[in-house]
C-alpha positions in Angstrom: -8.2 27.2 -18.9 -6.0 26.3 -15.7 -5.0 29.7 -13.1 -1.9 29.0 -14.4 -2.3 29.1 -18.3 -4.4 32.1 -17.4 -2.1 34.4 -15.6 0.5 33.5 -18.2 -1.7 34.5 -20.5 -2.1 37.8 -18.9 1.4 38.7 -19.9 1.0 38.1 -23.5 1.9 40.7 -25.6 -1.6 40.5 -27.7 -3.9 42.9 -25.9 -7.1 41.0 -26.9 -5.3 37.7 -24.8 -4.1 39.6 -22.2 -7.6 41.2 -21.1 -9.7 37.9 -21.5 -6.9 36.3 -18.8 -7.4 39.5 -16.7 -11.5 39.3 -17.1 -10.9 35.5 -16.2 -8.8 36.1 -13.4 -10.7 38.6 -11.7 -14.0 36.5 -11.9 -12.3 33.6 -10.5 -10.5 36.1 -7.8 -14.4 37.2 -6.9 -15.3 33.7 -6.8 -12.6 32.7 -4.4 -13.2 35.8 -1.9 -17.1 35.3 -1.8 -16.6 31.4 -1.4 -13.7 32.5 1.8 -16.0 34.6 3.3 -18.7 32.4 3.6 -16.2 29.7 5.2 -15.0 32.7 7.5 -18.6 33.9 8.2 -19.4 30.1 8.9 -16.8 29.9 11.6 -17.6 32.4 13.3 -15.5 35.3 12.1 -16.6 38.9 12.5 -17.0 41.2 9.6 -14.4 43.5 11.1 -12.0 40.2 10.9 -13.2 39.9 7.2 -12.6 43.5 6.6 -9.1 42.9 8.0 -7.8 40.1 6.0 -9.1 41.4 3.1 -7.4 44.7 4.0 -10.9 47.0 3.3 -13.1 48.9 5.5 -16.2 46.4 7.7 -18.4 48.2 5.9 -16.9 47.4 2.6 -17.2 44.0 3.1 -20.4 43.8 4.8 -21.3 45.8 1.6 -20.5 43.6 -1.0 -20.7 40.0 1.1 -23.8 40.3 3.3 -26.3 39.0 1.1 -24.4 35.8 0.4 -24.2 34.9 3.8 -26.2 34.3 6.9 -25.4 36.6 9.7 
């Protein structure tokens, strides 16, 4: 399903449509971030830079990002 079929999805009225489009959504959402971060950590960027665009703490995104990246 397309972002765009999904969050329309997420409005529909059936419950059992609406939460698979949510689930969908926030997996793609989590791969987006962790795939930005990487390009981020790649150019240089600082974790406190991360932190900030993502508006979280450093160690928040340290936290959860880290381990995917190299530095």
């Amino acid at each position: 399903m397309e972002v765009t079929e999904l969050a329309e999805a997420a409005t529909d009225r059936d419950a059992g449509v609406g939460l698979a489009a949510v689930a969908a959504l926030r997996t793609l959402l989590e791969e987006l971030e962790a795939m930005h971060v990487s390009n981020a950590r790649a150019q240089g960027w600082s974790w406190e830079q991360i932190a900030d665009a993502l508006g979280v703490r450093r160690q928040t995104a340290h936290r959860k990002h880290a381990h995917r990246t190299r530095g």
